[in-house]
N, C-alpha and C positions, 0 to 999 in steps of 0.2 A: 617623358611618357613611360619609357619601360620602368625608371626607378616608382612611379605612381601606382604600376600597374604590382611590382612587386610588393608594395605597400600593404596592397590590399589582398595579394593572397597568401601575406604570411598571418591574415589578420589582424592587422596594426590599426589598421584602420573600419574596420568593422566590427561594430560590439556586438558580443556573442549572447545569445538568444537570453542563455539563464542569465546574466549582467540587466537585461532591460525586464524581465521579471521580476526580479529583485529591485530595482531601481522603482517599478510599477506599484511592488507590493508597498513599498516605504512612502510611497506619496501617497498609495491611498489609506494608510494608516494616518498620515498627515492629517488629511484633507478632511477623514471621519470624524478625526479627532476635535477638529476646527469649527465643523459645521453640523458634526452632532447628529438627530436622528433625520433629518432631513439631507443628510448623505444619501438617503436610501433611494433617492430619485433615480442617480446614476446605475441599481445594482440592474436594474435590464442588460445590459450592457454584459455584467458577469453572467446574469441568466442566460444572456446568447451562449457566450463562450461555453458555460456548463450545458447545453442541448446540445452544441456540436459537438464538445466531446462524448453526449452518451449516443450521439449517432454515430459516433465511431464504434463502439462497445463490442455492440453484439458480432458485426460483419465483421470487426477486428481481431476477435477471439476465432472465431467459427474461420475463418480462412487461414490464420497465421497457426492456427493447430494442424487443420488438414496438411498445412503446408512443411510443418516442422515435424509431422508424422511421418508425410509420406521419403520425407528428405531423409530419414531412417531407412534406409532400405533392411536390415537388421530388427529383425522386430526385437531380439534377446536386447538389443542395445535399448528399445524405446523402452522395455519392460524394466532394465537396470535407471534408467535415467527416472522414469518416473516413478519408483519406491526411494531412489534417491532423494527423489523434490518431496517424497510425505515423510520421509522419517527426517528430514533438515525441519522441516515446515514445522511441524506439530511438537516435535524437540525443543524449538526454539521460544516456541509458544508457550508448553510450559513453563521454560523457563520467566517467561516476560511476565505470566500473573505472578509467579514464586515470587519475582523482584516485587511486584504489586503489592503481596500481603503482605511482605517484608517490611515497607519501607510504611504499611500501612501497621503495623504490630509498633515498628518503632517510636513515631511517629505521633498516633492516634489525634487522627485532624480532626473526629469528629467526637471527640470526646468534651465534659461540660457541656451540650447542648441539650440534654436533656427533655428531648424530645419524645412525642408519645404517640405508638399509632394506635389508629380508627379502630380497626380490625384485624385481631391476632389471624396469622396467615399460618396454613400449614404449607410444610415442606411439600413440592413436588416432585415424581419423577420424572429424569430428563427423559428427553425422547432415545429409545431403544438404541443398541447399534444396527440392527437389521430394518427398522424404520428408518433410520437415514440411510443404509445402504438402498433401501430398494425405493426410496423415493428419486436417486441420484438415475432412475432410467426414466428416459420421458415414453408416456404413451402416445405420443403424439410430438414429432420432432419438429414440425412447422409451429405447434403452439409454441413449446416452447423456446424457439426463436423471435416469434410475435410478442413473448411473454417476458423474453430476457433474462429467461431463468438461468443462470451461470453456469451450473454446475451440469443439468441436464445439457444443455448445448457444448458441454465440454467433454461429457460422455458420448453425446452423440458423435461431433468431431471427433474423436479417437477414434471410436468405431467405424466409421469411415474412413477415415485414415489409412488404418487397417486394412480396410476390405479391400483398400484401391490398391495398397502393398500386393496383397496376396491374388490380384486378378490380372497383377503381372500388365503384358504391353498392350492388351485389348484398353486397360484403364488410365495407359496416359495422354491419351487427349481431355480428359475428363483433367486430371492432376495438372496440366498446363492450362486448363482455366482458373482451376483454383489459385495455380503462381502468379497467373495476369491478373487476376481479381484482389489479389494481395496485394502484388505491387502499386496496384491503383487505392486499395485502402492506405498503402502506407506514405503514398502522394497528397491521397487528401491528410491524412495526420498532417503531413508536413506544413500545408496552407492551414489548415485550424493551428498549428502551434505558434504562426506566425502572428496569430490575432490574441497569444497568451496576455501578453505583458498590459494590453487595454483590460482582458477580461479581469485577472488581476489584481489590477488598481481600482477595477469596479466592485470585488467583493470584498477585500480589504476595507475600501471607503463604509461600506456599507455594516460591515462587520464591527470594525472600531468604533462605528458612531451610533450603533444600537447597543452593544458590549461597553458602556463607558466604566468608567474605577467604582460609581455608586455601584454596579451587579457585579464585580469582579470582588471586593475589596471582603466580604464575609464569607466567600469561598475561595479565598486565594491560596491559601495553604493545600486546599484537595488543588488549585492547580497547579499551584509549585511542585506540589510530589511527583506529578501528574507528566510534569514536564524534565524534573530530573531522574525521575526513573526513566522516562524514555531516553535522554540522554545518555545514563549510564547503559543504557540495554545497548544503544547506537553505537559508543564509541568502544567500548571494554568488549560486551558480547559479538557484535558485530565486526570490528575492528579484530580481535583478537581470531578470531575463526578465519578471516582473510590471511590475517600474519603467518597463527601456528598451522593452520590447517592448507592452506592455497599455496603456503611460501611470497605471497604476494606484498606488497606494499599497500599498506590501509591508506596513508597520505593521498596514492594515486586514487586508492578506490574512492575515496570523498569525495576526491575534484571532480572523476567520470560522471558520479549522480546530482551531482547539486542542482542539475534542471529539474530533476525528477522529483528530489526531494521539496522544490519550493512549488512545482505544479501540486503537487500530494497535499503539503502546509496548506493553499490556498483553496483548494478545490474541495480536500476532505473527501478523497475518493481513489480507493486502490484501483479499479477498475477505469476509474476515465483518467487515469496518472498513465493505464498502461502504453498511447501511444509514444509516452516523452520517457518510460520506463526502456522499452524496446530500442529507443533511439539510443540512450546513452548507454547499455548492455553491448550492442554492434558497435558504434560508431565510438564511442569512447574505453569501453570496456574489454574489447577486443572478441567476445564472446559471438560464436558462429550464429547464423541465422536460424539453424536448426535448433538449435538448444536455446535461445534465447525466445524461439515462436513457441517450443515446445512447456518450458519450464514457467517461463512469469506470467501468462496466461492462469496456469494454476495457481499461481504464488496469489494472484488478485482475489481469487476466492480463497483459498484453503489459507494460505499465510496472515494469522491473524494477530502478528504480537503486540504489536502497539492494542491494539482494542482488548488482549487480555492483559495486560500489564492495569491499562486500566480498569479494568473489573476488579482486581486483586484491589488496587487503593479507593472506588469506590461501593465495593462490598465491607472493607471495613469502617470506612466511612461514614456509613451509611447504620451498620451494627453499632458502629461508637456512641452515634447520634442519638439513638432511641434506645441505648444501654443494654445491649444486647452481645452475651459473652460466648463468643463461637467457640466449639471443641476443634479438637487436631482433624476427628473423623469432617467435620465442615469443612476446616481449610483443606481437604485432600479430597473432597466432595466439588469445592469451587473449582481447583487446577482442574479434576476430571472432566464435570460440565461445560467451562469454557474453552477446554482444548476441543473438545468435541463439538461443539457448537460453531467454534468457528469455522469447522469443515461447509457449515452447511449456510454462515452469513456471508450476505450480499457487499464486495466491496465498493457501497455506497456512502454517500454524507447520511448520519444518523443512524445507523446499522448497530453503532456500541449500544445503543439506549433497549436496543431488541436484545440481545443478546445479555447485558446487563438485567431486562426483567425477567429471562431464563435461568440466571445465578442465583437472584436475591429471593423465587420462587423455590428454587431448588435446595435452599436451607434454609427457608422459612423466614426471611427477612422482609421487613415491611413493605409494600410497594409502594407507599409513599414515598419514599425514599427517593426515587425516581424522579417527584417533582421536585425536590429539592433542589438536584442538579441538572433538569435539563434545561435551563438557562442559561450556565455554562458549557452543553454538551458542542457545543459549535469549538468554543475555544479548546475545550478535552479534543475534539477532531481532529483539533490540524495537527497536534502533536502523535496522536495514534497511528494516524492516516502516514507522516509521515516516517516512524518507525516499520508500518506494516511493509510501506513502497522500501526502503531498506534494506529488510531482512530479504523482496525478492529479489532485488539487483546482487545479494552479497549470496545469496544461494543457487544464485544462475552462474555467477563467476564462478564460485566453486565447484559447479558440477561440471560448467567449461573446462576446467583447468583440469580435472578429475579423468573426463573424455580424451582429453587430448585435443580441446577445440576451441580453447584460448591463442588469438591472436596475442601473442605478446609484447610484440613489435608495435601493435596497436595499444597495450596496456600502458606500456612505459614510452609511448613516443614524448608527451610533455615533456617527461623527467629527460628526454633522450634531449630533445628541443633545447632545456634549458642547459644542460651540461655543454652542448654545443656552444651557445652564446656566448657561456662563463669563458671557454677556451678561446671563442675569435677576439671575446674584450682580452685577452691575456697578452 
């Protein structure tokens, strides 16, 4: 009895949550594959799963901020942590279109097509910096929690946050409902992530079996790029910032997020990734509750790299296609727009496609373009989707470890785990 009961809580016998996600996503890749468009019967099933995570969304942002504010008692420190998280964020971002145009200059996937648009388009201006600043205040903080507007409810939480800070012991009975109201949002995450590995296998199935190799096989090359630039950004730029920057082990950091990263692949969503982001941040990554409610909450909106990496490869794309020869002042026109723009998209499935027709506007490229690949844009998704969920788990470590508020004991227990074993088999 006791050796069964040790069995099971060294994990030997329990497979671990991202194991049957993964095991989830591969059958229903199977299964799509097998049965074609009439997979799609089963995607309710992912429909559920994707409705319970965006009813986690809002109340999960709006509480785990209040909560990682008020857990500041130091306001200098919240004010240092979060120009921390926009100058990592938006850094990082341009670097990911730069890799974009790069790999799209190289490359040139959309060249010989010879394509011709309707209607010569002119250049737009993107929207202002003081029009996205002053739209980031809601005039009404209950719409835009009814509304789910990301950004205004993330301002408004900090600014409560704040005021509950500085109104000192009258405001914490207020701030311990906020910490009960959390911990019951982060309970229910827990039973919605438990229903992942079903949901999963239902949008997999469903994905594979509408996406067959006939719609894949003429834009495969925009997806190969699509998916080794995201790769390269993941392992070199992300990997290597943990290394040189954290002093950290990248190996370790991989392993911590792998739940995060195949909920993101499958969902296509920074935002409904964040309750499995938050989990593996604390519970794998060692990073304090303060700094992990305070930081990837932002990272889900503002942290855009995967979706500009891909604007860089389907802005040239797209100019190759219909024979259209961008200058230097374009490429340094697109990195601007889409750093910017990401400030202000929603991390949802489909969001690159918004954002993409603000690029190809913004230097006069065709909007047809657009329909060329949004047929593709689901598969572009889950590669974006999960570079963006990345950059926020690997910018949370680092401000953790920055603060002084990296478990480490927590970061390296595997590694700790495993050097154990190796010494009792010895």
């Amino acid at each position: 009895m006791n050796s069964k009961t040790s069995k099971q809580s060294d994990g030997s016998k329990v497979m671990p949550l991202w194991l049957k996600i993964l095991i989830g996503m591969i059958a229903g890749i199977a299964v799509g594959a097998i049965f074609g468009p009439s997979a799609e019967v089963i995607k309710p099933i992912g429909t559920l799963f994707i409705s319970a995570i965006k009813m986690l969304i809002v109340p999960l942002i709006f509480c785990s901020l209040i909560v990682g504010v008020t857990s500041m008692k130091d306001t200098a420190k919240m004010g240092r942590v979060g120009l921390k998280a926009i100058i990592f964020y938006l850094g990082t971002t341009a670097v990911a279109i730069t890799i974009g145009l790069g790999l799209g200059i190289f490359f040139e996937p959309g060249s010989g097509l010879n394509m011709v648009a309707s209607v010569a388009n002119e250049a737009k201006s993107a929207p202002s910096l003081v029009d996205t600043l002053v739209g980031l205040v809601p005039k009404n903080p209950i719409g835009a929690l009814a509304a789910g507007n990301i950004l205004q409810i993330i301002v408004f939480a900090l600014g409560l946050g704040v005021a509950l800070n500085l109104a000192g012991e009258k405001a914490q009975p207020v701030i311990k409902v906020f910490e009960g109201f959390a911990e019951a949002m982060y309970k229910l995450t827990e039973l919605v992530m438990k229903f992942a590995p079903y949901g999963v296998f239902a949008l997999m199935a469903w994905v594979s079996g509408k996406y067959g190799l006939d719609v894949l096989l003429p834009l495969i090359k925009v997806i190969g790029l699509v998916y080794f630039g995201s790769i390269l950004h993941v392992l070199f730029l992300g990997g290597g910032l943990v290394g040189l920057l954290g002093k950290l082990s990248p190996n370790r950091f991989y392993k911590g997020i792998i739940e995060a990263q195949i909920i993101a692949f499958t969902t296509t969503s920074s935002s409904g990734t964040l309750p499995a982001s938050i989990k593996c941040a604390t519970q794998n990554l060692g990073v304090s509750r303060s700094i992990s409610s305070f930081v990837l909450p932002m990272g889900a909106t503002i942290n855009m790299d995967g979706t500009a990496l891909y604007q860089g490869v389907l802005a040239l794309f797209i100019a190759q296609a219909f024979g259209i020869d961008l200058s230097t002042a374009d490429y340094l026109t697109i990195i601007a727009t889409a750093t910017l723009a990401s400030i202000g998209t929603a991390g949802v499935p489909g969001a690159g496609l918004i954002m993409l027709s603000l690029v190809l506007t913004t230097v006069g490229l065709p909007m047809e373009g657009i329909a060329i690949v949004a047929g593709i844009d689901r598969i572009l998704d889950m590669a974006r989707t999960t570079v963006n969920v990345t950059g926020d788990l690997m910018v949370t470590l680092l401000i953790g470890k920055s603060e002084g508020e990296l478990d480490l004991a927590v970061f390296n227990r595997e590694e700790t785990t495993n050097t154990e074993r190796q010494s009792s088999a010895v």
